[in-house]
N, C-alpha and C positions, 0 to 999 in steps of 0.2 A: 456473370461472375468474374469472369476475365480482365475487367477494368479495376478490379477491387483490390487495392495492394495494401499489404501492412506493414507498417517502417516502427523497429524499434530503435529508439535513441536511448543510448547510455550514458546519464551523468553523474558525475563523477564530484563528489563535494565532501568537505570536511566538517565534522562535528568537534566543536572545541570546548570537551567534558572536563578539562580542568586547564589551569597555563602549563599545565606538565602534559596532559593527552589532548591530543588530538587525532581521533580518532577520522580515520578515510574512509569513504563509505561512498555505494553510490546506488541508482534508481533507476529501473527501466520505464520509459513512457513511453506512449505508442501511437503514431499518425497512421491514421486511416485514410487510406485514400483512392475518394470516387470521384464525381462530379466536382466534389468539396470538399474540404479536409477536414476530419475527427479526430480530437485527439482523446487520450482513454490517460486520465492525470495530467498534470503539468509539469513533474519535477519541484526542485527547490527554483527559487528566484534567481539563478543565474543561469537556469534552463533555456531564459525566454531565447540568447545568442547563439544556440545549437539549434534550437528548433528555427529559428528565422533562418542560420545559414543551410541547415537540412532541407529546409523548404525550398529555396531557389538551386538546390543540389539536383534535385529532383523535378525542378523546372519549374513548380509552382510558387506562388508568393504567400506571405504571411497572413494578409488577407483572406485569401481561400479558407481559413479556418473559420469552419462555421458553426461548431459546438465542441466544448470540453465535457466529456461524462470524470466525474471524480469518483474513484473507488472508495474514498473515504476522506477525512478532513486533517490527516497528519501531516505537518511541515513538508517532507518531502514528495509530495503529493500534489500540494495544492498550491506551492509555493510562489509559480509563475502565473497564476490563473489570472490574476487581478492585470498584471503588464499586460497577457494577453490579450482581456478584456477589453481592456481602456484602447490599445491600437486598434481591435479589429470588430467591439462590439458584437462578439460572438457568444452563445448560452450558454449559461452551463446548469447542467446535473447534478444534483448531487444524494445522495440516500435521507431521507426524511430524518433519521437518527442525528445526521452528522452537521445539518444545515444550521446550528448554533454556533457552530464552533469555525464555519468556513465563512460565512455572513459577519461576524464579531470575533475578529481574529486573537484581540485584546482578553477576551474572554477566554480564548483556548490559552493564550499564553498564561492566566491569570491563574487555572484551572489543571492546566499543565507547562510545566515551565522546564522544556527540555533546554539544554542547553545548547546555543546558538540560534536560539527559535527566530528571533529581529533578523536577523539575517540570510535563515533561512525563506523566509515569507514575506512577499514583498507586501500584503495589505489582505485585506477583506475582500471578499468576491462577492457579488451582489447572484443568488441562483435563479437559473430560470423558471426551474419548476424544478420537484421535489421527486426522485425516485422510489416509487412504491414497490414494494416485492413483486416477482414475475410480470412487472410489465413491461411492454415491447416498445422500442421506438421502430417505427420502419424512417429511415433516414434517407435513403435512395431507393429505388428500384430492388438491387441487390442487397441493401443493407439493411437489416435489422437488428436492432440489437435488443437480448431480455436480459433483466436485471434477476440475478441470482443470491439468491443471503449467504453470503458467507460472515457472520458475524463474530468475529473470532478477534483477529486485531486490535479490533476496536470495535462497538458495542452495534455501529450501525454500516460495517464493511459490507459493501455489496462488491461482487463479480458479475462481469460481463458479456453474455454469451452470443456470440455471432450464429444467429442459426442458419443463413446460407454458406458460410463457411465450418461451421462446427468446430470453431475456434471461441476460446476463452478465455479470458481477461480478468484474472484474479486477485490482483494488487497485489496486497500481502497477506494473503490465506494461507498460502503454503511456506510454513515454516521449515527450511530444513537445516540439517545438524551445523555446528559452528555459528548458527546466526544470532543477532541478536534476541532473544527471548520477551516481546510483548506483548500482552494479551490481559483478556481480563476474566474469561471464563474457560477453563480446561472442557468442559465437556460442552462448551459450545464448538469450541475450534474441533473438537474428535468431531460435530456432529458435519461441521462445516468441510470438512474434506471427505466425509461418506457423500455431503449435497455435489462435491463435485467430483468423486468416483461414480454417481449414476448416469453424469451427464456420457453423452455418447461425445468426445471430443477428440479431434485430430488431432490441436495442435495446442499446448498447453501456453499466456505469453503471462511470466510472473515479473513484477516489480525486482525481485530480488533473485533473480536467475535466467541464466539465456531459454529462450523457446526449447519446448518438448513436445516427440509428438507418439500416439500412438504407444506401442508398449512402455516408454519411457517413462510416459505419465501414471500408468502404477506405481511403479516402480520410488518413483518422485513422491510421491501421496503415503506409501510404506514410510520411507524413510522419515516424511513429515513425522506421520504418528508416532513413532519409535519416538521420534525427541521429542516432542510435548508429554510422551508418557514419562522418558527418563529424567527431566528436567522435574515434573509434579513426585521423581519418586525422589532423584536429588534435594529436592525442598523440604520435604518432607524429613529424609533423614540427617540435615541439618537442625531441621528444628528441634527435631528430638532430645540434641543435644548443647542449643543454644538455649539461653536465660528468656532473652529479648529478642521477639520475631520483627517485631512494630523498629528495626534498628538498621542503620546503617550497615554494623559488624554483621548482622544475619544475612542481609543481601551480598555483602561481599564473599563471605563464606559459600556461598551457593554458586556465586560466580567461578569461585574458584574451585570447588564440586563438578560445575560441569566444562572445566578447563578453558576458561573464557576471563580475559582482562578484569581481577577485584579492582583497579581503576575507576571502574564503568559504573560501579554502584552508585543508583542514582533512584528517588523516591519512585519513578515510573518501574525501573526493573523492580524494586521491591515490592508494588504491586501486583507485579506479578506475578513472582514466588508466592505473596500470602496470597493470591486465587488458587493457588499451588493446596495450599492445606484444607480448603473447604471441601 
């Protein structure tokens, strides 16, 4: 196990939600590294120059990358996969859900049309095989990794679970307070952070927050649930008293409900809120 190290890279990129915001924001992705380097996401598309000077920081080369597992198919995610690809001919993973949208990138953008998406994603990823629920890769000697459903995010988000280190890899399952709000099922994500309050894990590594380990990670998983619960009760008592939920005005209302930039209101958050009222 001793040989087996895990490097989170943080990057750091801007969403440009209107010529007045621009919103900064950024992503954890994470090299694993044995014999061969794993990475767990790719970042957006101008990841690929952190992870290439990481790699030789660390003494290895870009090369060494020999599979990308993808937690799911959003922009920030999977954004470098394809540059990756194309240099190093390395496989990627992805959840059986997600692989329309990370194959035909045009189609996610067509389907979802976040703002800054061309820029965020450098192309289409060609997958190498499909990730089914709880199946294992053994990758090295030490390394295995099981695919976990957290389906919360987005419809087919898988987490990552290292079972010789009892470390897990959750993308963006773990919502917690101030963040962005998106998802598409409320009492899928409640079910999805009970799937990994049972896991026995040391070391928690989220997309959108530094490593936790141990007591922390209750604590982390608490807090998630409190804001997906106060966010669907926020929604809720806007709409009570809004005309038009199906509206721009609803979603910025709610924005500004749970003390978060009405800026931001954008078709994706507003689907959110109305999975809020089901």
């Amino acid at each position: 196990m001793a040989h087996i190290k895990i490097h989170p890279i943080k990057i750091d990129f801007k969403i440009p939600v209107s010529d007045q915001l621009k919103l900064s924001r950024f992503v954890y992705l994470f090299i694993i590294e044995g014999e061969a380097l794993h990475l767990i996401d790719s970042g957006v598309a101008s990841a690929f120059e952190p992870i290439y000077d990481y790699s030789k920081k660390i003494g290895r080369d870009i090369y060494d990358i020999q599979n990308i597992f993808l937690t799911h198919s959003h922009p920030d995610h999977i954004g470098a996969a394809k540059i990756i690809q194309d240099k190093t001919n390395c496989k990627v993973y992805a959840p059986e859900k997600e692989v329309h949208w990370i194959e035909n990138t045009d189609l996610q953008f067509k389907q979802r049309p976040v703002p800054g998406f061309k820029e965020l994603v450098a192309g289409s990823v060609k997958v190498y095989r499909t990730v089914q629920q709880e199946q294992e890769f053994k990758l090295e000697q030490n390394l295995t990794l099981r695919a976990v459903p957290t389906p919360c995010h987005s419809c087919g988000s898988t987490s990552y679970y290292f079972n010789e280190a009892k470390s897990l890899f959750c993308g963006d399952a773990v919502l917690l307070p101030g963040e962005i709000p998106v998802f598409e099922n409320v009492q899928q994500y409640l079910q999805s952070l009970e799937n990994i309050k049972k896991l026995h894990t040391n070391v928690l590594y989220s997309s959108w927050n530094q490593q936790r380990s141990l007591s922390e990670i209750s604590e982390v998983l608490k807090r998630s649930r409190e804001y997906i619960i106060h966010i669907q009760q926020v929604a809720k008592k806007v709409a009570r008293t809004s005309g038009n939920v199906n509206s721009k005005e609803y979603c910025k209302k709610v924005l500004k409900g749970l003390n978060l930039n009405p800026g931001m209101a954008n078709p994706l958050l507003l689907k959110s809120f109305l999975a809020c009222l089901n």
